[in-house]
C-alpha positions as CSV (number, residue, x, y, z in Angstrom):
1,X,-61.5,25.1,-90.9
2,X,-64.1,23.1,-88.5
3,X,-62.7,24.5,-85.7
4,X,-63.7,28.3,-87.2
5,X,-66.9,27.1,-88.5
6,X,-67.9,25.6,-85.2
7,X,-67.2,28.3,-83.3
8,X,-68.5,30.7,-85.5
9,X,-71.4,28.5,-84.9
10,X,-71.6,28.8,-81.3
11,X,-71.1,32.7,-81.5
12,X,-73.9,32.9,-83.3
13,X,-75.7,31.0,-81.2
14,X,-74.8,32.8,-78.3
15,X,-75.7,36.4,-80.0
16,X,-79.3,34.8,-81.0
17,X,-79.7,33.9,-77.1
18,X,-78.4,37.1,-75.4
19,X,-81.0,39.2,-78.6
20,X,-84.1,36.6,-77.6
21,X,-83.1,37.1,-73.8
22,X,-83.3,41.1,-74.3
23,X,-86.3,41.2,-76.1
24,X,-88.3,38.1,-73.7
25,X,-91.8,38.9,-73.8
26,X,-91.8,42.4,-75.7
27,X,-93.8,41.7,-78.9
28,X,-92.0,42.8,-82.3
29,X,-91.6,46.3,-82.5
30,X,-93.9,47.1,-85.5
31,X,-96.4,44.8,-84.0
32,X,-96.1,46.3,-80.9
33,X,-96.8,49.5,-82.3
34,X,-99.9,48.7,-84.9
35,X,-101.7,46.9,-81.8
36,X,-101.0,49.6,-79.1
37,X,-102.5,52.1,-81.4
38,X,-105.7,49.9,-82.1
39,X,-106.2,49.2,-78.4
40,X,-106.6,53.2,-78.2
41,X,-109.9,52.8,-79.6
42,X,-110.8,51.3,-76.7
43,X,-110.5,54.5,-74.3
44,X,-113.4,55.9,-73.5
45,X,-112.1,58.6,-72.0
46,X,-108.5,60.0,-70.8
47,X,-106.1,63.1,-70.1
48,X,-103.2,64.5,-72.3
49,X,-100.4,67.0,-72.6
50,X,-99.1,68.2,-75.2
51,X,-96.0,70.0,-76.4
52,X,-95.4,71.3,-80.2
53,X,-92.5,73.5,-80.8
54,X,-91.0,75.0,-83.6
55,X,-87.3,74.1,-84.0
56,X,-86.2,76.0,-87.0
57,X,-88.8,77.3,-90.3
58,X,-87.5,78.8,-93.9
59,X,-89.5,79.7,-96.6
60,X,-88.9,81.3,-99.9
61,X,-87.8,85.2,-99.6
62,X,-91.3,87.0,-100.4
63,X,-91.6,90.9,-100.7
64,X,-94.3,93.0,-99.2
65,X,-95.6,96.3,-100.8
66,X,-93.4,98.4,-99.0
67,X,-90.4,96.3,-100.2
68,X,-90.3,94.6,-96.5
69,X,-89.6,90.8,-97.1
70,X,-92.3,89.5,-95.1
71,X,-91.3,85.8,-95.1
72,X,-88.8,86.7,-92.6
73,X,-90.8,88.8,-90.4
74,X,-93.1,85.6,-90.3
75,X,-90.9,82.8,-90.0
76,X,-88.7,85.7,-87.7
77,X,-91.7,85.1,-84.7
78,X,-92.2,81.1,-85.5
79,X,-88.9,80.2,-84.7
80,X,-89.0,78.2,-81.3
81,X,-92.6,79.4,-80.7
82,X,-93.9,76.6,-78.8
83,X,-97.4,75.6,-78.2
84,X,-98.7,73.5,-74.9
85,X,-101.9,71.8,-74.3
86,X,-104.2,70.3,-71.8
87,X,-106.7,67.6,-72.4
88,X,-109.5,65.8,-70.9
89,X,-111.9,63.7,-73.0
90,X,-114.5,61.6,-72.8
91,X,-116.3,59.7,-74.9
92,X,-119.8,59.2,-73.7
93,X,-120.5,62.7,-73.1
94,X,-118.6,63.7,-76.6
95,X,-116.9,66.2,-74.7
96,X,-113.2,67.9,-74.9
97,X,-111.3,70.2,-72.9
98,X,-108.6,71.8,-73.8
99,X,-106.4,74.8,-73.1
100,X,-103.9,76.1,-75.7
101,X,-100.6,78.0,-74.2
102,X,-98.9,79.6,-77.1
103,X,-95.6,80.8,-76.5
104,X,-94.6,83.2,-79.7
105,X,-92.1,86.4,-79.3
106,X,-91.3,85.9,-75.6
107,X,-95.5,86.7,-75.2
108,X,-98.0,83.8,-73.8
109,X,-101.5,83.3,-75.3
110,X,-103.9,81.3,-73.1
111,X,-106.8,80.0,-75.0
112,X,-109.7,77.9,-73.2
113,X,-112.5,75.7,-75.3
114,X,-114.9,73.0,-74.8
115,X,-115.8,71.1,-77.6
116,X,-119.4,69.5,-77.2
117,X,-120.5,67.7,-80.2
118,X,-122.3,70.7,-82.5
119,X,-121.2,73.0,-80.4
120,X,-117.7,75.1,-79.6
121,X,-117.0,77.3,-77.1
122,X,-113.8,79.7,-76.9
123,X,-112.3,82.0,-74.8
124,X,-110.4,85.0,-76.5
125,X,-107.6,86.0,-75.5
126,X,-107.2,90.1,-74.3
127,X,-105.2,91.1,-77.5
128,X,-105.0,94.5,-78.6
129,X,-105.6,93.5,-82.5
130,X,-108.5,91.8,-81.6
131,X,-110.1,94.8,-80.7
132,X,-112.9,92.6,-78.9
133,X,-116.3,94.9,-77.4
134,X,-116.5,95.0,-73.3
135,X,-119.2,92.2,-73.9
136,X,-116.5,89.6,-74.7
137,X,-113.9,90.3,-72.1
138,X,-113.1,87.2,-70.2
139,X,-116.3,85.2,-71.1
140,X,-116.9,82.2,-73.8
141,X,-117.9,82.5,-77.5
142,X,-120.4,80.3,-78.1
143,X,-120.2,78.8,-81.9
144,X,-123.5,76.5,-82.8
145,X,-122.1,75.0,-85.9
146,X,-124.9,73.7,-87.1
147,X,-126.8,76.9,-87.3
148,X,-123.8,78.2,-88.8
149,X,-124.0,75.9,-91.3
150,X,-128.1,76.1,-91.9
151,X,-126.9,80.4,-92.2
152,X,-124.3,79.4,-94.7
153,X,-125.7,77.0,-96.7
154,X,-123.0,74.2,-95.9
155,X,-122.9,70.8,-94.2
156,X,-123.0,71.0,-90.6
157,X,-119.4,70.6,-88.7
158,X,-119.1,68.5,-86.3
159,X,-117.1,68.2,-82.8
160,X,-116.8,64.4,-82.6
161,X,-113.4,64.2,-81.2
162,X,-114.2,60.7,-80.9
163,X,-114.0,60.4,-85.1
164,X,-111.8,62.7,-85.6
165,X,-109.1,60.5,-83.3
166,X,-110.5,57.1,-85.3
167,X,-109.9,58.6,-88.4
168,X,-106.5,59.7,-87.3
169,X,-105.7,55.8,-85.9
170,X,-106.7,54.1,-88.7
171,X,-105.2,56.3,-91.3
172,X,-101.7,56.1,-89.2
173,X,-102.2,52.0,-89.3
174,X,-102.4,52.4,-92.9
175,X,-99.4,54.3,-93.3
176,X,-97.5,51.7,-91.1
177,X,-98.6,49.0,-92.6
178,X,-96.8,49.6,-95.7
179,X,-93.2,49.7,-94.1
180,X,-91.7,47.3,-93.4
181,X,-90.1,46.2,-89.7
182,X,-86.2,45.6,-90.0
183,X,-86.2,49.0,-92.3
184,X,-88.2,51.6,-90.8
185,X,-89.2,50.1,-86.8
186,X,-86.7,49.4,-83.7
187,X,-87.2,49.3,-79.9
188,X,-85.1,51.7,-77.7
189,X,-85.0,51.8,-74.4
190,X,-87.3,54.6,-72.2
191,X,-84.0,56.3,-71.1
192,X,-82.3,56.6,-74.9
193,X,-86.2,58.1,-76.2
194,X,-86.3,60.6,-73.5
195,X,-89.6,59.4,-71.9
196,X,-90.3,61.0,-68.5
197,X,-89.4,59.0,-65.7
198,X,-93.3,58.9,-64.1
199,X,-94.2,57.0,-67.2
200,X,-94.2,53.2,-66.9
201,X,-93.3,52.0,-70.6
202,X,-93.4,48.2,-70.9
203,X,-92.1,48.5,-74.5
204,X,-90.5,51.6,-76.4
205,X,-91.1,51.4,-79.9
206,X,-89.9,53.7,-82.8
207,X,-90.3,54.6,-86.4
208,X,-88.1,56.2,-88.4
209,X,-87.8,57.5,-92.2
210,X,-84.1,59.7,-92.9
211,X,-82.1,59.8,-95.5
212,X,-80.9,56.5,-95.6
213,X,-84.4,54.3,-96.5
214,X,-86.5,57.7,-97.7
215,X,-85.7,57.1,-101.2
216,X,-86.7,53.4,-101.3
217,X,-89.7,54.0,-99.5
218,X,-90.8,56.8,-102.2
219,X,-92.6,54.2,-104.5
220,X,-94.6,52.5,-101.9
221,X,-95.9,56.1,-100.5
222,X,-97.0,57.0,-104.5
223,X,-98.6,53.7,-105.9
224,X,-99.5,52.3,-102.4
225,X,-99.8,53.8,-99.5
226,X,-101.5,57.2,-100.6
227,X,-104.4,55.4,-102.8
228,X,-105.1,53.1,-99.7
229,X,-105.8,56.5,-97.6
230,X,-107.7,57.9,-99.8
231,X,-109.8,54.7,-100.3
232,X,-110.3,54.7,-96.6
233,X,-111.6,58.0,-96.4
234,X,-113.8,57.6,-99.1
235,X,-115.3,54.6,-97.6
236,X,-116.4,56.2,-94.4
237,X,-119.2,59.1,-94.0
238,X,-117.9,60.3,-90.7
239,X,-114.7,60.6,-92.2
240,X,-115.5,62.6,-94.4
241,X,-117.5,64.6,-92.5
242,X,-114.7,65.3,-90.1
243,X,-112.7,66.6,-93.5
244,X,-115.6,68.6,-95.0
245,X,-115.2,66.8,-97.8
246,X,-117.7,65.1,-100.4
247,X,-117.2,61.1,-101.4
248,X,-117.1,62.9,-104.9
249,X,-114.1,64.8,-104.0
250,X,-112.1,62.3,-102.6
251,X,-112.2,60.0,-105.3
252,X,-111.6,62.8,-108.0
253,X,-108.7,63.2,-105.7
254,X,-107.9,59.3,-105.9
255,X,-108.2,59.9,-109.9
256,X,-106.1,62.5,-110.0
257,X,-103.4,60.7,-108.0
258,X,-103.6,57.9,-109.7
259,X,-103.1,59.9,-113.2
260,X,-99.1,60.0,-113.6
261,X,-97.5,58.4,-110.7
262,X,-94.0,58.3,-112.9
263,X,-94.0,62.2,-112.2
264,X,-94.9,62.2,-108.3
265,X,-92.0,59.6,-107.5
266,X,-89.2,61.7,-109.4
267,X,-90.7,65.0,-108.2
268,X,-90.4,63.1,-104.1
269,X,-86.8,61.9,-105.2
270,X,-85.4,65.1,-106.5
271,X,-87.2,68.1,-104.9
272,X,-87.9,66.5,-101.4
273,X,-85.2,65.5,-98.4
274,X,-86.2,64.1,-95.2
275,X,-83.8,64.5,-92.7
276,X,-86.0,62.9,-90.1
277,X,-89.8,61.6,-89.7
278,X,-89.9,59.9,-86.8
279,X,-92.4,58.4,-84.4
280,X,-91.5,57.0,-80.9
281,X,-94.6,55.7,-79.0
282,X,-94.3,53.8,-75.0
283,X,-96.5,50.9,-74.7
284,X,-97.7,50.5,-70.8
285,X,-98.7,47.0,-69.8
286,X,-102.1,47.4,-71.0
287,X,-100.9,47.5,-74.4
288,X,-101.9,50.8,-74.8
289,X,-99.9,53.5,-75.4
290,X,-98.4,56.1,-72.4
291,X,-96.5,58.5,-74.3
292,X,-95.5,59.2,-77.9
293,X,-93.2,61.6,-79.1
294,X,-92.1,62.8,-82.7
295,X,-89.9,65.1,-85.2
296,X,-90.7,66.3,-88.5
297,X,-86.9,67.6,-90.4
298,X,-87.9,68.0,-94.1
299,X,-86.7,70.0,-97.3
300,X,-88.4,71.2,-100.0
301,X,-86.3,72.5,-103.2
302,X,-87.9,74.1,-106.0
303,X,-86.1,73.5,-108.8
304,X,-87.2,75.6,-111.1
305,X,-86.9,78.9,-108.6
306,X,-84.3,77.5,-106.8
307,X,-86.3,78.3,-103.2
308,X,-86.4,76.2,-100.7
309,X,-88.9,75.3,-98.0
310,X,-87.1,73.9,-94.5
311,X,-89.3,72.6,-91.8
312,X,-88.6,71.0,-88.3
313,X,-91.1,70.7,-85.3
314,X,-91.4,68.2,-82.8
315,X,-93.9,66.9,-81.0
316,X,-94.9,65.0,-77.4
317,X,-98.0,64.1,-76.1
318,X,-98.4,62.3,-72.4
319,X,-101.2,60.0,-71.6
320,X,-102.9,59.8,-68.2
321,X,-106.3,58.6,-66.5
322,X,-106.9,56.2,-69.2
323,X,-110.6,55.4,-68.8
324,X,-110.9,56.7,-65.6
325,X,-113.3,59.4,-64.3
326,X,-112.8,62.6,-66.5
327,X,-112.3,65.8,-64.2
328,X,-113.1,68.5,-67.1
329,X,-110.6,71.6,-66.8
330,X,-114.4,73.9,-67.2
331,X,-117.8,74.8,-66.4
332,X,-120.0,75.0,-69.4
333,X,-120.5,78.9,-69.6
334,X,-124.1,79.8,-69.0
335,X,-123.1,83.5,-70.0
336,X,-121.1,82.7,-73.5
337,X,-121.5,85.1,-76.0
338,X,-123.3,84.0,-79.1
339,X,-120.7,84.4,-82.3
340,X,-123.3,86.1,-83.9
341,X,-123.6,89.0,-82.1
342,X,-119.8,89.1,-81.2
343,X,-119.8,89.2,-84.7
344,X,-122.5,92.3,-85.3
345,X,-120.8,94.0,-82.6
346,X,-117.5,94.0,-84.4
347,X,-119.3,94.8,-87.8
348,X,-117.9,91.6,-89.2
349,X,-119.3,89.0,-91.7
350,X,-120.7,86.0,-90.3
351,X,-117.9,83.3,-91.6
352,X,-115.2,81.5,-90.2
């Protein structure tokens, strides 16, 4: 019996060396992950692509007026559209770049924009449903959104990528934070995640929710994690500037969360499945990350109807130039066409 013990023992032993040897030096991976994402806040400027496609979309069987279900004429053309985009940004100019390629129906949409601070500028793509004037083909709309705003009678919108990407950071720590690391976070290795090969990736790092953990992790998401968010929103005036939303309406939101908890967790258990939420993020040797990818594979069952709502994307997004000199992908337009008048022109109200 002392021999077995012994060398169970020393096989234990053994497995704890050849695990310490494997992960030597790699930080643990939830860790790993909640410092990569705070060290973004340190860019001051980088590039990006992006991919978003749409792997499969069901909704509930709706029927138009002439008797045409017009669910499945609309989830007919999202299925495996796909969406690319470019990315350049920089922080001390408060300047983005970006050009949208949507691929829908076997048809590609190209649409360029700068984002400076109040102001947007767009590029609209040829369409014959547009029906855009002469005036508009192949030049910039110009959107001031304050003036906008002043002509509304709203707060004024603004373009601070730089706020919306913090907001995004430290609402993502928050929801990491409250799940725990042998459950929901592993490190995989660069080949198994499917990170390109010109990516150097000290550290591969991935989250997970499925099946298996969803339902224990359904309580923490109701009394925990979703009053935290909404405290953190509420605490922070860009925040909610970036939402368009009052400090008043965040915390009646917080109230009304907070007013029968017993019915959100059974409605999560029994009328939501998640087949897989997953994040996968590659750390470089700056700590930083390189690349992150993810999949959203949910169902939602109405019980009462008996529809059901099926949903799965995924998502990756490729880092480069990481506080380097930004090479913008346009000039500012000198010649942009002011919405207003692109909006007299086409006899339309003056709202978004």
């Amino acid at each position: 019996m002392k021999m077995v013990q012994r060398m169970a023992y020393v096989a234990l032993i053994a497995v704890l060396l050849v695990i310490a040897g494997c992960s030597s030096g790699d930080a643990p991976p939830k860790q790993a992950f909640q410092d990569a994402m705070k060290n973004m806040e340190k860019l001051d400027s980088y590039s990006a692509k992006m991919s978003l496609g749409i792997d499969n979309l069901e909704l509930p069987a709706s029927t138009g007026q002439n008797g045409i279900d017009m669910t499945s004429v609309i989830t007919g053309m999202m299925k495996g559209a796909k969406l690319d985009i470019k990315m350049v940004y920089a922080k001390e100019s408060k300047r983005t770049d970006m050009e949208l390629n949507l691929q829908l129906s076997g048809a590609t949409i190209t649409i360029p924009m700068i984002m400076t601070g109040e102001k947007l500028f767009m590029k609209l793509p040829a369409l014959p449903m547009l029906q855009l004037p002469e005036s508009a083909a192949n030049k910039f709309v110009e959107l001031d959104l304050k003036e906008l705003a002043q002509q509304q009678g709203t707060a004024a919108t603004t373009l601070d990528a730089a706020a919306q990407q913090q907001l995004v950071r430290e609402l993502g720590a928050v929801v990491l934070k409250h799940f725990d690391e042998k459950t929901y976070f592993s490190s995989v290795k660069a080949k198994d995640a499917g990170v390109p090969e010109d990516v150097k990736a000290e550290q591969v790092v991935r989250f997970k929710l499925d099946e298996s953990n969803y339902k224990s992790s359904v309580e923490t998401i109701v009394n925990e994690m979703v009053p935290e968010l909404l405290t953190v929103i509420a605490s922070n005036e860009s925040y909610l500037q970036a939402l368009q939303k009052s400090k008043e309406d965040v915390e009646k939101m917080k109230t009304d969360w907070e007013a029968d908890k017993t019915a959100k967790i059974d409605y999560l258990n029994q009328n939501v499945k998640v087949n897989e939420l997953s994040v996968t993020g590659a750390i470089n040797e700056d700590k930083m990350l390189a690349y992150q990818a993810g999949k959203v594979n949910v169902e939602l069952t109405d019980k009462d109807t008996g529809g059901t709502t099926k949903v799965n994307v995924h998502y990756d997004m490729t880092y480069s130039d990481l506080n380097g000199n930004p090479k913008f992908l346009y000039e500012v337009p000198t010649d942009a066409v002011k919405f207003e008048d692109l909006m007299k022109q086409m006899q339309l109200p003056l709202g978004l």
